[in-house]
C-alpha positions in Angstrom: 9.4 -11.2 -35.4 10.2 -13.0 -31.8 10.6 -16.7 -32.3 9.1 -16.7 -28.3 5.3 -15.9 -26.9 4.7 -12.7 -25.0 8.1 -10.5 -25.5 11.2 -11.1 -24.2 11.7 -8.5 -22.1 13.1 -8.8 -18.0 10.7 -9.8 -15.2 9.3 -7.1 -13.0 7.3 -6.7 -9.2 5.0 -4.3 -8.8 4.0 -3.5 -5.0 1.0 -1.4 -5.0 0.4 2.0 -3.6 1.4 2.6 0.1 -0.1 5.8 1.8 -0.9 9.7 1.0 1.5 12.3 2.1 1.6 16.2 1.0 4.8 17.6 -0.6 5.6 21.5 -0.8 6.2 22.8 -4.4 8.8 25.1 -5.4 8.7 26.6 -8.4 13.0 26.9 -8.2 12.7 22.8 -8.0 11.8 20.4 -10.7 12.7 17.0 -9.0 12.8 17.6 -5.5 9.6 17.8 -2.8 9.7 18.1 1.2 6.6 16.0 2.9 4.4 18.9 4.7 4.5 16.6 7.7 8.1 16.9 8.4 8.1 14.1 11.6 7.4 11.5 8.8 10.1 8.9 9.4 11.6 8.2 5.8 14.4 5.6 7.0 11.6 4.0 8.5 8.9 3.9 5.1 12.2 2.6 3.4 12.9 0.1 5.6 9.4 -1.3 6.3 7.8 -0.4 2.9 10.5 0.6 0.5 10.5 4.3 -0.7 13.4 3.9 -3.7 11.5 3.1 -7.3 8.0 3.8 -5.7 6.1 6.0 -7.7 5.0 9.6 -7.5 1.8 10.9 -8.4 -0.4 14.1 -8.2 -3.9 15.2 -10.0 -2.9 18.6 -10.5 -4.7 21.9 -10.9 -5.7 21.3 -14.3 -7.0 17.3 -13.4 -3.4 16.5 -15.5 -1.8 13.4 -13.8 1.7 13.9 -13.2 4.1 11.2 -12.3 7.5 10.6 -11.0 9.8 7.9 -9.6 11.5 8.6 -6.3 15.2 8.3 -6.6 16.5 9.2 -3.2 15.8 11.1 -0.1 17.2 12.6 3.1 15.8 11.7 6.3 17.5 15.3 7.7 16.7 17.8 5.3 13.4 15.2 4.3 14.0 16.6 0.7 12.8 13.5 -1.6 14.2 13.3 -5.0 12.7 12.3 -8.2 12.9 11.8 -11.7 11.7 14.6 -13.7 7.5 14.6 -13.3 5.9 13.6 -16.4 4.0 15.2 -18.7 5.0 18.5 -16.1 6.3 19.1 -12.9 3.1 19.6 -10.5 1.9 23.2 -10.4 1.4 23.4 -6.7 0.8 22.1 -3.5 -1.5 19.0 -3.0 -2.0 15.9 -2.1 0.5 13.3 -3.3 0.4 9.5 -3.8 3.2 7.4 -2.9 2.6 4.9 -5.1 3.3 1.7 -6.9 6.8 0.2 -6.2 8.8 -1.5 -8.7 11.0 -4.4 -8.4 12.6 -5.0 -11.7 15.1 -7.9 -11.7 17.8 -9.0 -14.3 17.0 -11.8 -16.2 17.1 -15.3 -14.9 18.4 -18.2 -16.3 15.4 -19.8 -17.0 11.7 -18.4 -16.1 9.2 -21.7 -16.3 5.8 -20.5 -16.3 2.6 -23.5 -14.9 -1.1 -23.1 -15.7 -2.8 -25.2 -13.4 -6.3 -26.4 -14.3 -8.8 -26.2 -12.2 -11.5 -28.8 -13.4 -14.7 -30.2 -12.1 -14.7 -33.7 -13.8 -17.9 -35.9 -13.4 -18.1 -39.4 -14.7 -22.0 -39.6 -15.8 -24.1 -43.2 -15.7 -23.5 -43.8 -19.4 -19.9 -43.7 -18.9 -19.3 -40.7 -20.6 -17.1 -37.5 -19.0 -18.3 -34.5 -18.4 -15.9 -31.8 -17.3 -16.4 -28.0 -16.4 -14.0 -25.9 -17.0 -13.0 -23.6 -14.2 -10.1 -21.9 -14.9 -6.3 -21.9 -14.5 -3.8 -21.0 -11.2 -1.1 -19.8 -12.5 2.6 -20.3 -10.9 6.1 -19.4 -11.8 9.6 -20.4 -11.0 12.3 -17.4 -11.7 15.8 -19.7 -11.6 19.2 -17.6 -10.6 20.8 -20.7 -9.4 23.8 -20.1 -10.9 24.3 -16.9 -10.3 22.7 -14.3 -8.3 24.6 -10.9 -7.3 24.1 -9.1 -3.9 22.0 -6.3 -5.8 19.7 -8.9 -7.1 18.9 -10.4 -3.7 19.0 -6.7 -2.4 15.7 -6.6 -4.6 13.9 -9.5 -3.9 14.4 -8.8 -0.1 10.8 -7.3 -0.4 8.9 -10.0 -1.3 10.4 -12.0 1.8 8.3 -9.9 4.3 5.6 -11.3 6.7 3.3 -7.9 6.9 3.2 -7.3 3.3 -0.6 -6.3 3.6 -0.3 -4.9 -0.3 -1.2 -6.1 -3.5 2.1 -8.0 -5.8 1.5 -8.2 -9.5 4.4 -9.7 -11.3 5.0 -8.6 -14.8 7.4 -11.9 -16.7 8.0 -9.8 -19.5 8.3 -5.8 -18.8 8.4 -5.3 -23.1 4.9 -6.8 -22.8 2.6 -5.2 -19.9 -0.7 -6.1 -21.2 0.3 -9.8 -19.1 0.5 -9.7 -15.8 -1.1 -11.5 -12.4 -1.3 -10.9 -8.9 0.9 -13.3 -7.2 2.1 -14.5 -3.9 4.9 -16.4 -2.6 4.7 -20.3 -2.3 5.5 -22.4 0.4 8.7 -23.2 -1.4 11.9 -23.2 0.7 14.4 -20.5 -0.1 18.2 -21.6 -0.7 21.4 -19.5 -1.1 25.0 -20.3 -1.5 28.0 -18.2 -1.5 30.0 -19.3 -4.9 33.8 -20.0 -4.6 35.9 -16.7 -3.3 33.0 -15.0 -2.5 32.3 -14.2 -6.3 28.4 -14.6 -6.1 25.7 -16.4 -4.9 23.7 -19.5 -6.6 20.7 -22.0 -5.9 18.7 -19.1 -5.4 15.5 -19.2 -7.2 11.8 -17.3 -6.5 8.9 -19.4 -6.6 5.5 -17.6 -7.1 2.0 -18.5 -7.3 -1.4 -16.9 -8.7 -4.1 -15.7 -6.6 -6.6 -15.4 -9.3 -7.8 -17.9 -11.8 -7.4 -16.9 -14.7 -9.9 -17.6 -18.3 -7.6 -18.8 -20.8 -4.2 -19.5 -21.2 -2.0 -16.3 -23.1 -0.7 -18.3 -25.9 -1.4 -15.8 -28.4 1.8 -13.8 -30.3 3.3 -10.8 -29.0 2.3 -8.4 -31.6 5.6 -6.1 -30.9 7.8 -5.9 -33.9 10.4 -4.0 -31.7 13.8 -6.3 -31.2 15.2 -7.0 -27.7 18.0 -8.3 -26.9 19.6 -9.4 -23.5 21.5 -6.3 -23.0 24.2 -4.9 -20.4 22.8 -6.3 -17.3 22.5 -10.2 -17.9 23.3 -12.1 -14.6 23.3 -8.6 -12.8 
């Protein structure tokens, strides 16, 4: 059993869906699609929006809901690639969603997590307290300030965008995603430094409020039984 709440898995960004395009099917192809509207600009979705990671999805024929992740593309050709569509490979033509896109980050050195209460406290004649019970804001501080590679910040580069118009739910634990919460950034400065010789960057940290209140605090036990571990990718 995990001697820590929630999981212990890495934390994840999830930028929800961006627009509706139709991709031709070829029956010779199992993870590659070409948009119907060939003048789409891809380099410019990618730069703007982010098309790498985003999801795939299609209600096909049979109301089955296929989905894939986009791996690549070609602006040129406008072939996209994808993982292999899951539970099938759609079984024609039809409108696709470009959907949710996934920021999933290496773990940090420390992830401190604040539940800010949101109480109406009145002091009644008698002397007594009276307080009602709101809810709770929640916030988040994600600490790479020792080290932080140029793929990492390569990730986070889409949170730091003025027209993100989209919803951003942050997952802190991706072995657990029954706890999540929509988020924005806080008015937090961000800092960076280059470490000696270039090997790295530190002090760079991602502070992140909620945008909801939420009921009750999540203090219950993750009921996985399934070890994790920090893996390959610690400090990536």
């Amino acid at each position: 059993m995990s001697n820590v709440l929630h999981g212990t898995g890495k934390p994840r960004f999830v930028f929800h869906p961006l627009r509706t395009v139709t991709l031709a099917i070829d029956d010779a192809w199992t993870t590659r699609f070409i948009p119907s509207d060939t003048s789409i600009d891809l380099d410019s979705l990618e730069e703007t929006v982010g098309l790498i990671n985003r999801d795939v999805t299609q209600v096909d024929s049979a109301n089955d809901v296929v989905t894939a992740q986009i791996l690549s593309y070609d602006n040129v050709t406008k072939v996209i690639t994808t993982t292999t569509f899951s539970p099938h490979k759609p079984d024609a033509p039809g409108d696709v969603i470009i959907g949710d896109h996934y920021i999933d980050l290496p773990y940090c050195e420390s992830l401190e997590e604040t539940f800010t209460p949101d109480f109406i406290v009145h002091k009644m004649f008698n002397g007594n307290i009276k307080t009602i019970k709101k809810g709770w804001y929640y916030s988040a501080v994600l600490d790479y300030g020792n080290y932080a590679t140029v793929d990492t910040l390569d990730r986070l580069k889409w949170l730091y965008q003025k027209n993100i118009t989209y919803s951003i739910y942050f997952y802190p634990r991706l072995d657990n995603p029954n706890i999540s919460y929509k988020v924005d950034l806080s008015q937090d400065s961000f800092s960076i430094s280059q470490r000696q010789h270039h090997l790295g960057h530190r002090l760079v940290s991602v502070s992140i409020i909620g945008l909801e209140l939420i009921p009750n605090l999540p203090l219950n036990k993750n009921l996985s039984t399934t070890p994790q571990d920090y893996g390959d990718s610690y400090g990536e």
